[in-house]
DONU-700510 format. One record per residue (C-alpha): residue number from 1; residue in three letters; x, y, z. Coordinates in steps of 0.25 Angstrom, whole numbers, plus 5000, padded with zeros to 4 digits. Layout:
REM residues N
   seq   type      X      Y      Z
   NUM    ALA      X      Y      Z
...
REM end
This chain:
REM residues 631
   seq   type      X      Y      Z
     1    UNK   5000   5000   5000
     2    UNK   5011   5009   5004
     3    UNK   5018   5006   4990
     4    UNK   5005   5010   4982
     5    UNK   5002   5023   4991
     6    UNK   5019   5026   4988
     7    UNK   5017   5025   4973
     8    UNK   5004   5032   4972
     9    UNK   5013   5043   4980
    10    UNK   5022   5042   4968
    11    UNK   5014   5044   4958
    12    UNK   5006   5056   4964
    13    UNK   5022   5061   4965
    14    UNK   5024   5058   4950
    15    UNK   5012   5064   4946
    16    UNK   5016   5076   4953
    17    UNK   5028   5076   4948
    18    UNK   5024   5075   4934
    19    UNK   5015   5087   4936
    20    UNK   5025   5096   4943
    21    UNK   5033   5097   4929
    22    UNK   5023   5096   4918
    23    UNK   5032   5098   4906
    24    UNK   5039   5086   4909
    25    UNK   5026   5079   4912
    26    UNK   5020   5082   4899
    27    UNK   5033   5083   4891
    28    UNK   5036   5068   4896
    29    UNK   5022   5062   4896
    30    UNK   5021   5067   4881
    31    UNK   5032   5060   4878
    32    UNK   5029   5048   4880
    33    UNK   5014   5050   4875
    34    UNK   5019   5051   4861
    35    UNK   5026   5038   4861
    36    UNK   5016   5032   4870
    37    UNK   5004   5036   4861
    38    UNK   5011   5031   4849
    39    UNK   5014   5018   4853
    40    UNK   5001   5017   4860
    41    UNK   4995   5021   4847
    42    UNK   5003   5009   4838
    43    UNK   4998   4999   4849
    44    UNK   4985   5005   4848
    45    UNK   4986   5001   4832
    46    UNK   4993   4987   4833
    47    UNK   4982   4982   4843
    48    UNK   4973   4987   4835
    49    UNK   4980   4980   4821
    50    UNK   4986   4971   4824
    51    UNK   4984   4964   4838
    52    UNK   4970   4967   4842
    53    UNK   4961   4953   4838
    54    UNK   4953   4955   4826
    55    UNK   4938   4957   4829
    56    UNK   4934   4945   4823
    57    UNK   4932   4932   4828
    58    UNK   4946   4923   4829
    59    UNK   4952   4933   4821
    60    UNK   4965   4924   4819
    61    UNK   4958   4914   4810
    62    UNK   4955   4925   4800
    63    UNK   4962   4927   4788
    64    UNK   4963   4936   4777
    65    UNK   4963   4932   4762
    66    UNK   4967   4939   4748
    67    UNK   4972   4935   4736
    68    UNK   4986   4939   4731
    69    UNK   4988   4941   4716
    70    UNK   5005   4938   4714
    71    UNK   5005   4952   4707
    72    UNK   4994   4962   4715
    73    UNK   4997   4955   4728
    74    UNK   4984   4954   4738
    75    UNK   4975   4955   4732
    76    UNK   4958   4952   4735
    77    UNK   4951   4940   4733
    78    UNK   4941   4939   4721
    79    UNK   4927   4934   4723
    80    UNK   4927   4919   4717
    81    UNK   4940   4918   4724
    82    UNK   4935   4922   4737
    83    UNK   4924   4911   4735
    84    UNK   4932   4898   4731
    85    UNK   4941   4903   4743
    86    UNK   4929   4902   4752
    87    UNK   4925   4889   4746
    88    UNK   4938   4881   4746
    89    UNK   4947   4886   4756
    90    UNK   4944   4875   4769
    91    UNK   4953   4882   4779
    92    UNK   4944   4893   4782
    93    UNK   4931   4893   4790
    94    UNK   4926   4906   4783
    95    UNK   4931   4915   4771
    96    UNK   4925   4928   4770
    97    UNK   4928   4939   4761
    98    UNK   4925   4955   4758
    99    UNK   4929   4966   4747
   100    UNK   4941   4974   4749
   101    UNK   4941   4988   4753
   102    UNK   4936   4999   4742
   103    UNK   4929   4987   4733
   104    UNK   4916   4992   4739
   105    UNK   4914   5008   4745
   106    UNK   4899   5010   4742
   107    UNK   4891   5022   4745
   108    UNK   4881   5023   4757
   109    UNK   4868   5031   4755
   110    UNK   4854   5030   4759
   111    UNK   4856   5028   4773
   112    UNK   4853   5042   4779
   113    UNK   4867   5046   4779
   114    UNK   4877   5052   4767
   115    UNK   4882   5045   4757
   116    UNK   4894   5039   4760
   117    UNK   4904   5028   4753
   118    UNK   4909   5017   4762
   119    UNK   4918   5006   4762
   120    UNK   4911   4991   4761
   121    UNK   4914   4979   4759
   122    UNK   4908   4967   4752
   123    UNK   4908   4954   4762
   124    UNK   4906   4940   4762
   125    UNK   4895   4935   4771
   126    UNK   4904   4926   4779
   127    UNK   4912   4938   4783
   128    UNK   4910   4942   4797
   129    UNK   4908   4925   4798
   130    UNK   4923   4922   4795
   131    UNK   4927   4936   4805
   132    UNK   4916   4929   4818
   133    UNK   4911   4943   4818
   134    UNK   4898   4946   4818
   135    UNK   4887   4962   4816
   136    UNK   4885   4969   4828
   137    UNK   4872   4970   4821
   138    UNK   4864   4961   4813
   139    UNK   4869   4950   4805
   140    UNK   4881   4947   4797
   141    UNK   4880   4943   4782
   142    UNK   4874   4930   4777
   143    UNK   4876   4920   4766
   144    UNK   4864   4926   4759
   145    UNK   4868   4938   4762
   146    UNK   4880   4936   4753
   147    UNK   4872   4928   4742
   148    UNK   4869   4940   4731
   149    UNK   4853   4941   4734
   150    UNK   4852   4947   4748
   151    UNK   4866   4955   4749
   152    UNK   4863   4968   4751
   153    UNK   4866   4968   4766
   154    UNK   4877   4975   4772
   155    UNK   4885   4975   4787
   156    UNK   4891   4986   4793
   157    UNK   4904   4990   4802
   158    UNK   4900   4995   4816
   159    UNK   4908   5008   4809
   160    UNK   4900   5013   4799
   161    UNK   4887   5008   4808
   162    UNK   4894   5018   4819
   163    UNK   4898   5029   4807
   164    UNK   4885   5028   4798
   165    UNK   4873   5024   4805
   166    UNK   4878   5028   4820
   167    UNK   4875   5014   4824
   168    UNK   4860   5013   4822
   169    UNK   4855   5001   4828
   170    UNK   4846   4999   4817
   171    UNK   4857   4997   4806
   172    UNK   4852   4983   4803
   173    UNK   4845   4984   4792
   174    UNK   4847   4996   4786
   175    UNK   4850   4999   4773
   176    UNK   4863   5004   4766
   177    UNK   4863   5009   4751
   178    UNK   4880   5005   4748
   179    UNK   4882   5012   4732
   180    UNK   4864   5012   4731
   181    UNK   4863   4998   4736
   182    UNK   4855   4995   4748
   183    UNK   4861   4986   4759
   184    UNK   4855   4979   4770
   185    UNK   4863   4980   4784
   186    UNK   4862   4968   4792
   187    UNK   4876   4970   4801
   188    UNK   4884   4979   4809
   189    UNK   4899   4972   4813
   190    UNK   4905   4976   4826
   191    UNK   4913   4986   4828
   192    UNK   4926   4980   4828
   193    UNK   4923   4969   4816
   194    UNK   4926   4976   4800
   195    UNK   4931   4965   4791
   196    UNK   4936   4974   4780
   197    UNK   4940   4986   4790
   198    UNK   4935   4995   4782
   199    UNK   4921   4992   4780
   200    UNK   4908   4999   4782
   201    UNK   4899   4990   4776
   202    UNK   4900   4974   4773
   203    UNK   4889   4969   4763
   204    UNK   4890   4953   4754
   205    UNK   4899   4950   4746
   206    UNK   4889   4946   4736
   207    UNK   4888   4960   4732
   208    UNK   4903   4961   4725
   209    UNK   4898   4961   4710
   210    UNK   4896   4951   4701
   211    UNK   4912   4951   4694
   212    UNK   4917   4954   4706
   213    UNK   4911   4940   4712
   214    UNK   4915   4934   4699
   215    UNK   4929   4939   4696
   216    UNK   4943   4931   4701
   217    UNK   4951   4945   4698
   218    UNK   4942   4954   4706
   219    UNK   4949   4953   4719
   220    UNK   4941   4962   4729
   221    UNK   4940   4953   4742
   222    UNK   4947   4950   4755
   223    UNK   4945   4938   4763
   224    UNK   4944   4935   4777
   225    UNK   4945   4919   4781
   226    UNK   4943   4912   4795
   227    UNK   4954   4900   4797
   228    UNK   4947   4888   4802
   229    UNK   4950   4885   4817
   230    UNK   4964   4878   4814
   231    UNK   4967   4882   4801
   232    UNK   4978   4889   4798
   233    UNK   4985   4898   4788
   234    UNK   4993   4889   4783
   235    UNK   4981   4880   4780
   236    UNK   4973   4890   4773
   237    UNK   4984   4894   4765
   238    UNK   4987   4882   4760
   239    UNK   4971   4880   4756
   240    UNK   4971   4893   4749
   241    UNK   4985   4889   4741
   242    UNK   4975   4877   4734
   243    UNK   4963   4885   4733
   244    UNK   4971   4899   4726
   245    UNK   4980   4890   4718
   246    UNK   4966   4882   4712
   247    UNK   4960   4895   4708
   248    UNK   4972   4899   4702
   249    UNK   4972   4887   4694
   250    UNK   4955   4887   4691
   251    UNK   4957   4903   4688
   252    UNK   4971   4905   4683
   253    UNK   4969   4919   4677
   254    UNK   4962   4927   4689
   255    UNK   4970   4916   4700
   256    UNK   4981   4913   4692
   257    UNK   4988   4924   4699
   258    UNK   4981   4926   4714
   259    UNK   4985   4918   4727
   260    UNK   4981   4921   4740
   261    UNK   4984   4927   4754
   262    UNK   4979   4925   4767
   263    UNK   4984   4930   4781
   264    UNK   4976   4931   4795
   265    UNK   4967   4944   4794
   266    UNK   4973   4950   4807
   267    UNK   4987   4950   4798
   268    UNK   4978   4957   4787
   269    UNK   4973   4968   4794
   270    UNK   4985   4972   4798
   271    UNK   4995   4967   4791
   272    UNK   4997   4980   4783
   273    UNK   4998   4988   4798
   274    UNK   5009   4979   4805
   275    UNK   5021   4983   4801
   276    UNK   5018   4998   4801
   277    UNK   5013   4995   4814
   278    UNK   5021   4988   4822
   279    UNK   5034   4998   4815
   280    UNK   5026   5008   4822
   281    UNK   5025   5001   4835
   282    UNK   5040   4999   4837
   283    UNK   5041   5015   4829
   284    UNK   5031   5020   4844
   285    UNK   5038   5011   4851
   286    UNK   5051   5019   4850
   287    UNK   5044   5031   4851
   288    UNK   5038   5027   4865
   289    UNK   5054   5022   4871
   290    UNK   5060   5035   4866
   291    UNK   5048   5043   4872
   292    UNK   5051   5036   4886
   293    UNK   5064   5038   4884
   294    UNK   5063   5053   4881
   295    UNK   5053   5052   4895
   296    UNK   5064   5045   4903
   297    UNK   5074   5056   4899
   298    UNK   5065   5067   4904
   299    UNK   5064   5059   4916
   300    UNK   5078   5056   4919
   301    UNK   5081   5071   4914
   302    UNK   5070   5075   4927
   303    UNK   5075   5065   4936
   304    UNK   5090   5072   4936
   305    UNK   5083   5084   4940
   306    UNK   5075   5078   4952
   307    UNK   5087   5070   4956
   308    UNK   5089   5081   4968
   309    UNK   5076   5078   4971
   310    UNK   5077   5063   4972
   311    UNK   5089   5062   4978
   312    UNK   5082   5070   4991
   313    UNK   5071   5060   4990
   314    UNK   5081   5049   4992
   315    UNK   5088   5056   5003
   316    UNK   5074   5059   5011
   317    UNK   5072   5045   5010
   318    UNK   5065   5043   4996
   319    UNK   5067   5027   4993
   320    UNK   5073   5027   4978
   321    UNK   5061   5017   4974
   322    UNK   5051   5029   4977
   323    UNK   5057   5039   4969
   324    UNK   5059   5027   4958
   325    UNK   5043   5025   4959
   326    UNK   5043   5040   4958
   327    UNK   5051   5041   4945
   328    UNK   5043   5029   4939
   329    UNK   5031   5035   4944
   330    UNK   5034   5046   4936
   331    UNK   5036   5042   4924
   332    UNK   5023   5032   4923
   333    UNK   5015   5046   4925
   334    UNK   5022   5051   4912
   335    UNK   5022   5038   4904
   336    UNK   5006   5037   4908
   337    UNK   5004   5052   4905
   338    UNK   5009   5049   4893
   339    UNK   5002   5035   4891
   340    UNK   4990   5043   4893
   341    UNK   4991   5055   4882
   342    UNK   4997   5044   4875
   343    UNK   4985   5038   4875
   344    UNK   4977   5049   4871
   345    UNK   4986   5053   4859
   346    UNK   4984   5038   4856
   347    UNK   4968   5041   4855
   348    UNK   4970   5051   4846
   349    UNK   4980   5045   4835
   350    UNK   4969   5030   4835
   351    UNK   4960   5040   4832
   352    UNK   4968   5048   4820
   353    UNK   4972   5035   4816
   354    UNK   4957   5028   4817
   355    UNK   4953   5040   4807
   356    UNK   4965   5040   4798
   357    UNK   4965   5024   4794
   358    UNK   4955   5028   4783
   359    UNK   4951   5011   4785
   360    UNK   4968   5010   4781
   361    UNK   4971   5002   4795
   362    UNK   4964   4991   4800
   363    UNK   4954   4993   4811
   364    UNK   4960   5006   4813
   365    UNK   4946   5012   4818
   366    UNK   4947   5001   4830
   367    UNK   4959   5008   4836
   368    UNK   4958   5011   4850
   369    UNK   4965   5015   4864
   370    UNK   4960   5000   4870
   371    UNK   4965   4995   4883
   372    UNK   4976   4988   4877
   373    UNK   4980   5003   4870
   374    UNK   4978   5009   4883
   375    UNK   4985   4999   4892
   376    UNK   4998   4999   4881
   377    UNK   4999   5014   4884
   378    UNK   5000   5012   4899
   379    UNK   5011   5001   4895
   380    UNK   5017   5010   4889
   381    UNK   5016   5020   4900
   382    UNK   5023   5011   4911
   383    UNK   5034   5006   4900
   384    UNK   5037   5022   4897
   385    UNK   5037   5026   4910
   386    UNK   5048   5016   4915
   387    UNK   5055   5018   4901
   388    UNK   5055   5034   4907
   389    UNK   5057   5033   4920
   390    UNK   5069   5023   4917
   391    UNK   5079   5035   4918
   392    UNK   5076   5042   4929
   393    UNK   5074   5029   4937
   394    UNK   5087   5022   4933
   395    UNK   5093   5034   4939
   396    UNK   5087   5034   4951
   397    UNK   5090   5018   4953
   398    UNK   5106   5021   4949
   399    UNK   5104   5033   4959
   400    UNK   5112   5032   4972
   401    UNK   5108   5037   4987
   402    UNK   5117   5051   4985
   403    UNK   5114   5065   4990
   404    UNK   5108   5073   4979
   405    UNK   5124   5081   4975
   406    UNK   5129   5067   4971
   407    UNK   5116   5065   4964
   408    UNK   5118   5077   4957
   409    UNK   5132   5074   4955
   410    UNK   5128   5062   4949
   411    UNK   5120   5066   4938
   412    UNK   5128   5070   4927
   413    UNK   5138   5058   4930
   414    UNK   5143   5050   4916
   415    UNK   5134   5039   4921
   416    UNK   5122   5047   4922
   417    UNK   5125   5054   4908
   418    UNK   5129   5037   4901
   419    UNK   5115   5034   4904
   420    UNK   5108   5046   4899
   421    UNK   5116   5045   4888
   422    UNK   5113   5029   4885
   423    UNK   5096   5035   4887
   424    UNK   5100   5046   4877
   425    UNK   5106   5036   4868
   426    UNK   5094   5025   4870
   427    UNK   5084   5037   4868
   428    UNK   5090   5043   4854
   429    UNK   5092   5028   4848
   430    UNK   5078   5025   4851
   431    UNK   5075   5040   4846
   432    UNK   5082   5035   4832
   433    UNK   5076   5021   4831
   434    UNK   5062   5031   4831
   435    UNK   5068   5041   4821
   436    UNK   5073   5030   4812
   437    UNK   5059   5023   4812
   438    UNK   5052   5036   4809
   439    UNK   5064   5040   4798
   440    UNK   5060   5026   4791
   441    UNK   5045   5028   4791
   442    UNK   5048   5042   4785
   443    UNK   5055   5036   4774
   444    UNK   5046   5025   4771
   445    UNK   5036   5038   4772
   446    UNK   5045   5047   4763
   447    UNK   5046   5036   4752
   448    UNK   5034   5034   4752
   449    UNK   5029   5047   4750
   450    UNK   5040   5050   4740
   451    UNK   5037   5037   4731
   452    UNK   5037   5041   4719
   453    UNK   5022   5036   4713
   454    UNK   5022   5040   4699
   455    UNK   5010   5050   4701
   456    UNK   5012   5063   4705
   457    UNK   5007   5063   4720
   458    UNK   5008   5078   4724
   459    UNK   4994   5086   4723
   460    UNK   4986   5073   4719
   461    UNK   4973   5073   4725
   462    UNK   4963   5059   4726
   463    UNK   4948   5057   4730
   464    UNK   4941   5045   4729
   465    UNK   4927   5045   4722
   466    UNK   4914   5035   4723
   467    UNK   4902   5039   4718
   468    UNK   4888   5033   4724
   469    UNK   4883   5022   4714
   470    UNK   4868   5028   4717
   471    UNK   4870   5041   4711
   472    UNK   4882   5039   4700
   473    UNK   4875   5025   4694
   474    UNK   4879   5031   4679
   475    UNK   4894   5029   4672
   476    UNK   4888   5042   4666
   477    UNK   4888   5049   4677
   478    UNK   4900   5043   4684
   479    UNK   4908   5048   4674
   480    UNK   4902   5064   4674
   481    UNK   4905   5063   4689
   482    UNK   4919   5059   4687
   483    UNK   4921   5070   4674
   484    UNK   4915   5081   4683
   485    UNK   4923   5076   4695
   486    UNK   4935   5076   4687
   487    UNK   4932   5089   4680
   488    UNK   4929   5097   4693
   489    UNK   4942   5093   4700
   490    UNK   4952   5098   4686
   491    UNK   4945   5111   4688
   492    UNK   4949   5115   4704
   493    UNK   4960   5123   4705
   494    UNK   4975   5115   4703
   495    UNK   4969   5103   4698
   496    UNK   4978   5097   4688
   497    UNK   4970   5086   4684
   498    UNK   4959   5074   4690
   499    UNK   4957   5060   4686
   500    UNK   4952   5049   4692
   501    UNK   4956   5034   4694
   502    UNK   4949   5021   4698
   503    UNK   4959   5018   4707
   504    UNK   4965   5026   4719
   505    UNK   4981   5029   4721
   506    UNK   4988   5017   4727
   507    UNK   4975   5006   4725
   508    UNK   4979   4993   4716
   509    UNK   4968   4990   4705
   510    UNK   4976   4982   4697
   511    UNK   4970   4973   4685
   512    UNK   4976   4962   4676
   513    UNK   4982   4964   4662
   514    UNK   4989   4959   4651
   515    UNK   4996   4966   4638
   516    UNK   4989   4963   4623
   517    UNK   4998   4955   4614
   518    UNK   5007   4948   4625
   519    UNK   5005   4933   4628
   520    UNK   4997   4932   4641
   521    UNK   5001   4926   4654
   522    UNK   4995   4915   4661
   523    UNK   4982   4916   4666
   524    UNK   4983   4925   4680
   525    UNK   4996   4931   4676
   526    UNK   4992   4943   4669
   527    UNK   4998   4955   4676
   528    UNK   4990   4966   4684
   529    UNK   4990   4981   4681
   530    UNK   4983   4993   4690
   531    UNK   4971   4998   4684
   532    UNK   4967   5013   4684
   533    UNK   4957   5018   4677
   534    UNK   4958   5035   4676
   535    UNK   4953   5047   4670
   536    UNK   4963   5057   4660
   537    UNK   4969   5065   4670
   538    UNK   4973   5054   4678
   539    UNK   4988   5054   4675
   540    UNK   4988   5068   4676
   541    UNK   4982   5070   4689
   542    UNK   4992   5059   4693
   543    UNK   5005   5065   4687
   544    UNK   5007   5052   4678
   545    UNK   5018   5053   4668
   546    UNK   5014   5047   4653
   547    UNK   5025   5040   4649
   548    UNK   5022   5036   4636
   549    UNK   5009   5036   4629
   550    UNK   4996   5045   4633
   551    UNK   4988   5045   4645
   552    UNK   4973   5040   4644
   553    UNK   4961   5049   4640
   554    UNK   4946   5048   4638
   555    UNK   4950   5042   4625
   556    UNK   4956   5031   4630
   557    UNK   4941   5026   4639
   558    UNK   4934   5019   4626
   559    UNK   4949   5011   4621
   560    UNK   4953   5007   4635
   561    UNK   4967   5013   4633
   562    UNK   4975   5012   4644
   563    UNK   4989   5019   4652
   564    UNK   4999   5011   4659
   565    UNK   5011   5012   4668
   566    UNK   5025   5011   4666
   567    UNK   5025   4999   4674
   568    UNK   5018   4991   4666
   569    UNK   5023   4995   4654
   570    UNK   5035   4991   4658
   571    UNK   5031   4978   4664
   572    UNK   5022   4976   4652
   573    UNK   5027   4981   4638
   574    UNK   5043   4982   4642
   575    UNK   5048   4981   4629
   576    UNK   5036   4988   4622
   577    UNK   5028   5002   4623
   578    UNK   5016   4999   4630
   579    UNK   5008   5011   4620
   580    UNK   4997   5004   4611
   581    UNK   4999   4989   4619
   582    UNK   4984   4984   4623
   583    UNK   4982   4979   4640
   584    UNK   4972   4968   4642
   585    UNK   4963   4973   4652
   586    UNK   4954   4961   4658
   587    UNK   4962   4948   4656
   588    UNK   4952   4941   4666
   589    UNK   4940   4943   4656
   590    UNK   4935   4937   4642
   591    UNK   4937   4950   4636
   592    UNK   4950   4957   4638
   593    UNK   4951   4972   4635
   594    UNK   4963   4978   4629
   595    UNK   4968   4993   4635
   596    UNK   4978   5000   4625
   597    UNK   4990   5007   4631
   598    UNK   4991   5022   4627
   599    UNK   4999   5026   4637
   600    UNK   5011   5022   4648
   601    UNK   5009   5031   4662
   602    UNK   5023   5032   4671
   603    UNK   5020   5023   4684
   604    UNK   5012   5026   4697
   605    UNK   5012   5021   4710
   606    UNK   4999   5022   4713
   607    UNK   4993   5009   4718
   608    UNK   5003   5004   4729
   609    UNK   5012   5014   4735
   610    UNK   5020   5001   4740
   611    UNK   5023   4996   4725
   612    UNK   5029   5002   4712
   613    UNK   5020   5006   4701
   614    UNK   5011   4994   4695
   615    UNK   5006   4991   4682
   616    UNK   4996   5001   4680
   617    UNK   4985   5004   4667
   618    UNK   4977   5017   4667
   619    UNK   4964   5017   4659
   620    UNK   4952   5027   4658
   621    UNK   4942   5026   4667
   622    UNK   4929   5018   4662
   623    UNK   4917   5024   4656
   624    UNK   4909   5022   4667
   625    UNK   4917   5025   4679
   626    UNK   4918   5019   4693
   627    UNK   4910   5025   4705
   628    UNK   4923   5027   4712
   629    UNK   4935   5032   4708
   630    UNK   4947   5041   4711
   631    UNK   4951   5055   4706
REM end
């Protein structure tokens, strides 16, 4: 009783202390805040990612599933894939599937509210089966539900309930018009269950179109699996090794070329955020020491002054344990000062980054200050405060029972000024570790930012466009939209020129070829191109060098003409000039169509910043134009 009553003396005397020289207070417990609220924010990320259970029922028997193409790389599954998959492959209790992002972003009217375009996604029915989750609300998708005849019924995330409909208890069966369709909801998920993340909306995936269902080369779905109990990897690798090599035997030109992939779906989610994230981690971690460190200096800096002070402490009788509780004392009030505003600045970068991930980092909108958060900050706490108080308190313990002169006789002794030298030298080595770490980052940054693309970057300006099916139903009118839009943006002030393009800047959308008059390669070996289809002014809006040739013009809609990149001129006409040659465009159908080159374009890195330029064919957009576009 007598030792608690002595330490909650202490602590009143810290806390006293602390006060009686709020500079150092603040000026310390700032210090560490910073380094306690970056690591604290990274920890709050990676339990978030990567070690917090999936919300789905034994998560470690799902798996994710694509297809991988030997020369795109990952790629989706297509339909008739996905279903001989489903039917053949023995390992697994359940193989669900559902569209990938931007396949479907419909417009929502008619529900009382604006008009607004959402992101949904195209489901199987055994969806949230294979996850073990079920709705909050209502039911979950059926069979017949899936069928074709009754799959105009939709689920929504607990979000976009939240967001759109303020959580009316009375969703269930309400209507939503998705692009002038109507759809039933029957389902609300919980709110920690989304399978894509970025969803809103889950509706059958008997409403993908008729080709779409048909076609082997339309690769537009992922597909989530659940191992049996006591399957393993290895197993259902090997299963999908027979069933991948049959197809590509049964379908050589749309298989011929295609294997698979398949990895736990935990490793999916994140795989793209571990590395980054846990090079941050050890980057905060460094942070957090030399912060402490920094502390600890301060401290030892204020316990030479107070020396005098203990030294009559110890002479009035003052045990040296007491003043080393003291010390300690001490600096736990600054590390949990600093834990808490740490805390706090913690709050507000979640929240920045909550708002920022744009549906970019998984589950971002599930990050919190949780009790394992919280209780990591007050970790940190203690392990900074004995990190801080380490200088001060190896003094006191090296201290002899002296009067205060040899005391103060002893503070500038070589010994005293070796070990501030070896905490100077620890300090400045960790100091560079940090700036060498932050120096790479910058350069990866800097290259980045300086990579040459092949487009002229500077004062280029993008928008994203989708018009509402319901009131834009006529190519006609489409087209007027797009001449006006395109017309009123050349006339502002310092617009040099306005185009539109099917594909957004640093998106694949590649398509298979093959060159007219050339022996063709073995059924699904024909090579793959990127497709955009533009307007005139494209590669002037873009700062694209001609190289040889002529750019494409309205005149070149009716013929088919097409531009093509350096890169695939060289691959593909290397001893000839590509002018006048004829591309085969649809190798997959009965009727090929041929696309004459009129022009060769200098290269563009403008579908994946991580690769050089790719093959690439530029052709004008179609007579009757798509809904959604970019300009």
């Amino acid at each position: 009783m007598n030792i608690i009553r002595g330490i909650l003396s202490d602590l009143r005397l810290a806390i006293r202390t602390c006060t009686r020289t709020p500079s150092f207070t603040i000026t310390a417990s700032l210090t560490l805040a910073v380094g306690i609220a970056a690591t604290s924010t990274i920890f709050a990320m990676v339990n978030g990612v990567l070690l917090r259970s999936l919300p789905f029922g034994d998560p470690d028997r799902l798996v994710a599933l694509y297809e991988h193409h030997r020369t795109i790389g990952k790629q989706g599954i297509s339909a008739p894939d996905y279903e001989d998959w489903r039917n053949y492959v023995k390992s697994l209790q359940g193989l669900a599937a559902y569209t990938e992002a931007n396949y479907f972003e419909p417009w929502l009217t008619g529900d009382g509210g604006p008009p607004e375009k959402i992101k949904a996604t195209l489901a199987s029915h055994n969806l949230l089966t294979v996850l073990d989750v079920h709705p909050q609300l209502g039911r979950d998708f059926t069979r017949s539900d899936d069928e074709g005849h009754e799959n105009s019924v939709a689920i929504i995330s607990d979000r976009f309930w939240q967001r759109r409909f303020q959580a009316l208890p009375t969703i269930i069966g309400r209507s939503l018009a998705l692009d002038g369709r109507s759809y039933t909801v029957i389902g609300v998920l919980p709110p920690s269950v989304r399978l894509p993340d970025w969803a809103d909306v889950w509706i059958p995936l008997s409403n993908l179109d008729t080709k779409t269902l048909q076609r082997r080369q339309s690769h537009v779905l992922n597909g989530v699996g659940r191992l049996k109990s006591g399957v393993s990897m290895e197993h259902l690798a090997s299963e999908l090794d027979t069933i991948v090599s049959q197809l590509r035997q049964k379908y050589p030109l749309t298989n011929g070329p295609t294997t698979y992939e398949c990895r736990p779906l935990r490793d999916d989610l994140s795989g793209e955020l571990r590395s980054p994230l846990l090079a941050l981690s050890l980057a905060v971690i460094l942070v957090l020491v030399v912060a402490s460190c920094n502390v600890a200096s301060l401290l030892q800096t204020r316990y030479l002054a107070r020396e005098a002070e203990f030294a009559i402490k110890r002479a009035l009788g003052a045990r040296a344990s007491t003043i080393l509780r003291q010390l300690v004392l001490e600096s736990w009030v600054l590390s949990l000062v600093g834990a808490t505003v740490g805390l706090v600045m913690t709050a507000g970068v979640i929240v920045v980054v909550r708002k920022l991930s744009g549906g970019h980092f998984v589950r971002a909108d599930q990050l919190s200050i949780d009790a394992s958060v919280v209780m990591f900050a007050m970790c940190l706490a203690v392990l900074t405060s004995v990190i801080a108080a380490f200088g001060p308190v190896a003094q006191l313990v090296r201290s002899e029972h002296a009067s205060m002169t040899v005391l103060k006789s002893r503070a500038g002794t070589p010994v005293k000024r070796r070990r501030a030298f070896v905490f100077l030298a620890g300090q400045i080595a960790m100091s560079m570790a940090v700036v060498v770490v932050a120096g790479l980052l910058v350069h990866d940054f800097r290259s980045m930012v300086n990579k040459k693309l092949g487009f002229k970057r500077d004062d280029l300006v993008t928008l994203s466009i989708s018009l509402r099916p319901d009131l834009y139903s006529n190519d006609i009118v489409v087209r007027r939209y797009y001449d006006n839009l395109l017309a009123r943006i050349r006339a502002i002030p310092g617009v040099a020129a306005s185009a539109l393009v099917s594909t957004p800047l640093f998106t694949r959308n590649g398509g298979r070829f093959w060159i007219d008059g050339v022996s063709e390669p073995e059924p699904g070996n024909f090579p793959v191109a990127q497709v955009r289809e533009i307007s005139p002014e494209y590669f002037a809006a873009m700062g694209i060098a001609l190289v040889r040739g002529r750019y494409l013009d309205d005149s070149d809609q009716a013929p088919g003409n097409v531009v093509i990149n350096q890169t695939l001129a060289r691959t593909y006409f290397p001893n000839d000039s590509a002018i006048g040659r004829f591309i085969i465009l649809g190798v997959f159908g009965s009727q090929r169509i041929k696309h004459q080159v009129v022009g060769v374009v200098a290269d563009a890195t403008d579908a994946d910043l991580s690769s050089k330029a790719l093959p690439t064919f530029y052709r004008m957009r179609p007579a009757n134009p798509l809904r959604a576009g970019r300009a």
